[in-house]
N, C-alpha and C positions, 0 to 999 in steps of 0.2 A: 504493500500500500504506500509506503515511502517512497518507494523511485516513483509513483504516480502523481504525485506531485513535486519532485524533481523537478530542478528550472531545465535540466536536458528535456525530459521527457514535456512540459510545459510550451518550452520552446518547440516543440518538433510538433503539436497539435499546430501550434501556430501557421511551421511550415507549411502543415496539410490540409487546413484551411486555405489559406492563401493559392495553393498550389492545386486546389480544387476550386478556386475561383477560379485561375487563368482557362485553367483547361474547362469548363463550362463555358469564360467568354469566347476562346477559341473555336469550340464546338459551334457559337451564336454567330463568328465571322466578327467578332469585334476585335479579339487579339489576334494577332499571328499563330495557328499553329506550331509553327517553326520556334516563335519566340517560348509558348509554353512547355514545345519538348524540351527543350535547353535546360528551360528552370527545371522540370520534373528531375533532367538528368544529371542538375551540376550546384543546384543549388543548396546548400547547407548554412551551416553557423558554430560560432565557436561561443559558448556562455560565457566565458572570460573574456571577450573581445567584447559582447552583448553591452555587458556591464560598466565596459571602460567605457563604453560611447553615450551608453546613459549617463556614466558619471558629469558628463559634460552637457549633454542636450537635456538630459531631466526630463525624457519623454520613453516609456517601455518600448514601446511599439515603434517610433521612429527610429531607437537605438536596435530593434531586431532588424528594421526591413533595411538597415542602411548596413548590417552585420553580414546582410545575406547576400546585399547586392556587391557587396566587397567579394565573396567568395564567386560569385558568377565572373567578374574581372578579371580574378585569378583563375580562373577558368578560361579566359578567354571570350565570354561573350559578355562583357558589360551591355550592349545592346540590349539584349533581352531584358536584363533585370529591371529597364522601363516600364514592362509589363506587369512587375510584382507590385500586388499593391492596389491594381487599377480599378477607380471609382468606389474604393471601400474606404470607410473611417474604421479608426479603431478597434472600437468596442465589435464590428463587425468581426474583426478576428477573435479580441479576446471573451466575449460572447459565445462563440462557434464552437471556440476551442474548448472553454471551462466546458461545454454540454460535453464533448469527447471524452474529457477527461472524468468527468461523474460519472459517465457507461461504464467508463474501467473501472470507476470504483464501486461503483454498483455491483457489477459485472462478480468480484471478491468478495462483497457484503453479503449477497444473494445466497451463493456460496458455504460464506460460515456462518449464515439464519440456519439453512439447509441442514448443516453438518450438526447444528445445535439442534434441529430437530428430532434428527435421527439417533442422536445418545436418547434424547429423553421419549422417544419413542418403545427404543429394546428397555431402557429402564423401568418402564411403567409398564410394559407386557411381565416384566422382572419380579416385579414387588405387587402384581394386579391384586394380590389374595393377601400381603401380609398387614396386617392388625395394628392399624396403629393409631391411640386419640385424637380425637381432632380437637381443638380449640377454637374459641374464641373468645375476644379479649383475651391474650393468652390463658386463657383458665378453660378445663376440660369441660369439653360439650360431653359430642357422643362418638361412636367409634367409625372411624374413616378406615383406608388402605394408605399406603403410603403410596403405593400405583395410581391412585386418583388425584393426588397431587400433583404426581408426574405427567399426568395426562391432563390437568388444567394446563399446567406449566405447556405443555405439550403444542393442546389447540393455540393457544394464546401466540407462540411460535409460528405457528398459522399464518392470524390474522397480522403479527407482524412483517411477516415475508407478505401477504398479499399485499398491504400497504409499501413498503419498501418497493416491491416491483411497481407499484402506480405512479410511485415517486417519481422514481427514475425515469419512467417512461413518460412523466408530465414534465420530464427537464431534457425529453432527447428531442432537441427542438435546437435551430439555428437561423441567423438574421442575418443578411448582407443588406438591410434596406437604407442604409445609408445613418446621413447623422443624427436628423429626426424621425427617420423612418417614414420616409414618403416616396422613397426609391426614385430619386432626383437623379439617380447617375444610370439606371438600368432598369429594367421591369420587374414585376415579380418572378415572371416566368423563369428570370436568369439566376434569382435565389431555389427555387424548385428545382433548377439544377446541383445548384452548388452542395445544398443539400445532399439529396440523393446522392451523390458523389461519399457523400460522409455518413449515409445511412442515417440523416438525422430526419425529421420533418419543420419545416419552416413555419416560425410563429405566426400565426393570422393577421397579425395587427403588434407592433412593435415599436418605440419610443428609439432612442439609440440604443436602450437597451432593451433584452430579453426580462418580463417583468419579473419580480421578484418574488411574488407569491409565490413561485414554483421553486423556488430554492428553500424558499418558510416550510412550505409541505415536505419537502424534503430532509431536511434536521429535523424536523419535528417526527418526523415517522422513525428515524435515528433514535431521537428519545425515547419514543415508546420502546423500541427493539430493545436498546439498552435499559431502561427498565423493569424490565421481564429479566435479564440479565440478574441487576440488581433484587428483583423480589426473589429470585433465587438463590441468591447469595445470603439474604438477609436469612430468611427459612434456615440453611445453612448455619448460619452464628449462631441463632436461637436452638436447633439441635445438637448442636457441638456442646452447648454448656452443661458444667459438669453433673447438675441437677437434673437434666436434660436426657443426654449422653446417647438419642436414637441413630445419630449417623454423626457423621466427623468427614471433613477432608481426609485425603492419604495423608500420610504423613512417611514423607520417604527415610530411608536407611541414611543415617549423617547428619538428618535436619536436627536443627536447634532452633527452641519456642522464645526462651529468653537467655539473657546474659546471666542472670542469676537464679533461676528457679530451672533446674534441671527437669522436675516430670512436665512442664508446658507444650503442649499441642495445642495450638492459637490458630484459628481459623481467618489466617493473615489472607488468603487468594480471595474470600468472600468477601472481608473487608477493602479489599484494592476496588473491588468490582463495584461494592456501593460507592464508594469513594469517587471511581473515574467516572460513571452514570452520570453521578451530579454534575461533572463538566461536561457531559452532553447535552444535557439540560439545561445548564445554564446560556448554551450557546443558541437554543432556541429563542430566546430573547430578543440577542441581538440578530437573529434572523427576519423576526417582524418588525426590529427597526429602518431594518434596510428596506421593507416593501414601498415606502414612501419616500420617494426623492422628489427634486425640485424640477418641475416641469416636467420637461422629455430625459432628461437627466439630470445629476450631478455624480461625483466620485464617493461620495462619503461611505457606499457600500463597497466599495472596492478595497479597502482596507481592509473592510472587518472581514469577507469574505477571505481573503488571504490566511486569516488566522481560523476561522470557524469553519471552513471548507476540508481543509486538509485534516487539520484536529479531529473535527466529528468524525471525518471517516477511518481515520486513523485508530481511534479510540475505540471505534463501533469494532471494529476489525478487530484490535487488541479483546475485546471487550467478549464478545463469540467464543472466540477461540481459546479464553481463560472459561468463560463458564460451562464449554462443552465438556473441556478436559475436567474441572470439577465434577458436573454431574458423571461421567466418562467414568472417573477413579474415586467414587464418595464410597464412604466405606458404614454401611448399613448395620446395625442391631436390631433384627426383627427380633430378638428376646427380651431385650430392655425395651421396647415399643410395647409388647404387650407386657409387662410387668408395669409398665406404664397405664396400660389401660385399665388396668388392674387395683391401682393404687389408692383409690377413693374406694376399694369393696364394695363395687356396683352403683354408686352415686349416679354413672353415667346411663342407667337405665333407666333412670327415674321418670321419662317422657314417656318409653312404650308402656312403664305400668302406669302411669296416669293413665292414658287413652284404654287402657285395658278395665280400668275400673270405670272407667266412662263407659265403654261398650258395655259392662256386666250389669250397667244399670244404675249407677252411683251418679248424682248430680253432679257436674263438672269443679263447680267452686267448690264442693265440700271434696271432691277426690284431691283436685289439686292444693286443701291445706291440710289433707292428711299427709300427700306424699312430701310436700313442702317441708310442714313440721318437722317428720322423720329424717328428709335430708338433712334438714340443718343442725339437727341434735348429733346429727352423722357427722356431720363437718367438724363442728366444734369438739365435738370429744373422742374426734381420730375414730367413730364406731364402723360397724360394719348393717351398713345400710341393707345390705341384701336380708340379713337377719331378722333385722329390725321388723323389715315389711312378712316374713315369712310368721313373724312370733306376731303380727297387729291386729287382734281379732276385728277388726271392723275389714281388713284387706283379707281377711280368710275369710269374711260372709260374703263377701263376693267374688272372689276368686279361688279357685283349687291350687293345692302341691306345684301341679301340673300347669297351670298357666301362670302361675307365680313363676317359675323356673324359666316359663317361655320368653317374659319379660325382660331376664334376665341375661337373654342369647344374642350374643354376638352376630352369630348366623342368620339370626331373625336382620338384627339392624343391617344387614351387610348383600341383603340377597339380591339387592337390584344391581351391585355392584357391574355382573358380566353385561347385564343390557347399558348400563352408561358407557364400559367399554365397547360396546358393538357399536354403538354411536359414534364412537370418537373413530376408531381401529377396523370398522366393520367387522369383518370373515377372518383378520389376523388377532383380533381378541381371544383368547383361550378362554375356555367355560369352565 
C-alpha cells in the first residue's frame, strides 16, 4: 500500500493520464499521431529532478510536465513534448490520477475485507455449538455460542466490503473538462475517451475538480470497515481479562507482557487496533471538510487529502490484516466459557422460567416478582438460584420436576442456533 502512494508511482499515474490524453486527441486528428507515439515511447521522469524544478517554480504539475519534456529532449524529440499537456489544466491530471490510484488501493482493501472475512467465517462454523454467556451491559444475560458472534462479526464484514466496493466504484471517475469545467478547450466526447483509455468513467458535470463527496463516502466506509476491526479487538481485551479468561491473543514463544511483571499476556495487537481505528475516524472529518470549497475551486482540500488519503488507506490495510491474523490465531477456552455460564447457578435462566410460569397459568407480574425476588436473594448471597426455584412451592404449583429442569437447558435456549446459521452460511452451516 506504501509504494501506492509513492511520488514514483504518483508521478507515473500522472504520466498515464496525460499520455492517455494525447493518444485520445490523436485518435480525434487534433494531435499528431506521430507526436503521441514518441511520448508513449520516450517519455519519463526523474522525482528528484521533479522536485528541484518545483523547488523553484512552486507549481507540482508545471514542475512534472517540464520534468518530462526534458526527458523527450534527451531523447531526441523535444518537438513532441508540445503535445504533452494539451488543452488540460491541472487538476485534470491530478484528479484523473488520484481516481487510478484509489482503484489500486481499493483494489488491496477489497482484498484484506475478503481475507478478514474468511478467518471469521471457518471460525464461526468452529465454535457454531460452543457455550458461551452473552452479556449485556457487561453483566450476564442469557447463553449465546461464541460462533454467533463470529458470524455477526462475520455479516457485518459483508456489509463492509459491499460499501467499500461502492466507494470505490463512486471514485473510478475522471475529468479533462478543463478549468471550470465547461470543456472550453475540447468536447466531452474527447474526455469519454481519455477515460476509457484509463478504464475510469467521466464525471457528468464537474467544477475543476472531481466533487468531493465521493472521497467523504469513501473514508467514511474506511471507518466503518475499520471499526468492525476495532469492535473486535475491543471483545478481544474484554475476554482476555483475567476475570474473564474465555479467549486470549496467541501469545508466541519469546514474547514479553511487561518489563517487570513476568506472568503478563497483554492483549497489546487489540489494543493497537482500537487505537489506529480512531485515526481513521478521525480522518473522516476532515473529509466532509473538504466537500465545500470556494466556487468551482480552491486548494484547501488538496492538502488534507495528501495526509488523509494515503493514511486511511494505509491504516485500513494495516488494520485487516492485524485483525485477521488475530481472529486467524485467538486462542479459545470453551471450558472457562461454560464454567462461565455456569457461575451465577442458573440466574441466567430466569426469563425461560418466567415465561414458563406465565404459560402454566401464573399472572405475568406476580410470576415475574416471584422469579425477581428469588434472583436477587441469589445475587446477593452468592445462592444457587436453580435450587431456590426447584424448593419454591408457589413455582412447584405450577410447574413439575420436569419442566422446572427444562427451564433450566441450555439446549432449550440454544436451538435456533443452526437456523440463524443457515441464514448467514446457508448449506455450509453444520447442524
Amino acid at each position: 500500500m506504501g509504494r501506492i502512494w509513492s511520488d514514483q508511482n504518483r508521478f507515473q499515474q500522472w504520466l498515464e493520464v496525460e499520455l492517455a490524453a494525447t493518444e485520445a486527441l490523436a485518435e480525434l486528428g487534433v494531435v499528431p499521431a506521430e507526436a503521441a507515439t514518441l511520448l508513449r515511447r520516450h517519455a519519463g521522469f526523474d522525482v528528484k529532478r521533479i522536485h528541484e524544478i518545483e523547488e523553484q517554480v512552486k507549481h507540482d504539475v508545471i514542475a512534472f510536465t517540464t520534468a518530462v519534456a526534458e526527458t523527450m529532449a534527451k531523447a531526441g524529440h523535444a518537438e513532441a513534448s508540445r503535445w504533452l499537456h494539451y488543452g488540460l489544466t491541472s487538476n485534470d491530471i491530478v484528479d484523473t490520477a488520484q481516481a487510478l490510484l484509489l482503484q489500486q488501493a481499493s483494489a488491496l482493501l477489497t482484498a484484506g475485507l475478503e481475507d478478514l472475512r474468511a478467518v471469521l467465517k471457518r471460525r464461526a462454523l468452529e465454535f457454531q455449538h460452543t457455550v458461551q454467556i452473552g452479556r449485556t451491559h457487561g453483566v450476564h444475560a442469557e447463553p449465546i455460542t461464541f460462533g454467533l458472534k463470529l458470524a455477526i462479526w462475520y455479516e457485518e464484514a459483508g456489509r463492509d466490503l459491499a460499501r467499500l466496493r461502492a466507494a470505490a466504484e463512486d471514485l473510478r471517475v475522471g475529468k479533462t473538462s478543463g478549468a471550470v469545467g465547461t470543456f472550453s478547450h475540447f468536447a466531452p466526447e474527447t474526455e469519454e475517451l481519455i477515460c476509457a483509455r484509463l478504464n475510469l468513467k467521466p464525471a457528468p458535470v464537474a467544477s475543476q475538480v472531481i466533487q468531493r463527496d465521493r472521497h467523504a463516502f469513501f473514508v467514511s466506509a474506511l471507518a466503518l470497515a475499520t471499526a468492525l476491526c476495532e469492535k473486535i479487538a475491543l471483545e478481544v481485551r474484554h475476554l482476555q481479562r483475567t476475570e474473564v479468561r474465555e479467549a486470549e491473543e496467541y501469545f508466541s514463544r519469546g514474547q514479553k507482557g511487561s518489563s517487570t511483571m513476568p506472568h503478563k499476556r497483554n492483549p497489546v495487537t487489540s489494543e493497537q487496533i482500537c487505537g489506529l481505528a480512531r485515526v481513521v475516524r478521525s480522518n473522516v472529518q476532515a473529509a466532509f471538510e473538504d466537500v465545500a470549497l470556494w466556487h468551482e475551486r480552491d486548494i484547501s482540500h488538496s492538502s488534507v487529502e495528501r495526509v488523509i488519503l494515503p493514511d486511511s488507506t494505509i491504516l485500513a490495510d494495516y488494520l485487516f490484516a492485524k485483525t485477521t491474523r488475530l481472529v486467524d490465531t485467538l486462542v479459545v477456552y470453551p471450558e472457562r466459557m461454560r464454567r462461565n455460564v455456569d457461575l451465577t447457578k442458573g440466574l441466567v435462566f430466569s426469563s425461560p422460567l418466567l415465561q414458563d410460569l406465565v404459560a402454566a397459568g401464573m399472572l405475568r407480574e406476580k410470576a415475574y416478582a416471584l422469579v425477581q425476588s428469588n434472583a436477587m436473594r441469589a445475587w446477593e448471597d452468592d445462592g444457587d438460584f436453580r435450587a431456590m426455584m426447584e424448593a419454591d412451592p408457589e413455582v412447584r404449583a405450577f410447574l413439575t420436576p420436569e419442566r422446572i429442569a427444562a427451564a433450566f437447558s441450555v439446549e432449550r435456549q440454544l436451538r435456533n442456533v443452526d437456523k440463524i446459521f443457515a441464514r448467514v452460511f446457508g448449506r455450509e452451516a453444520s447442524a
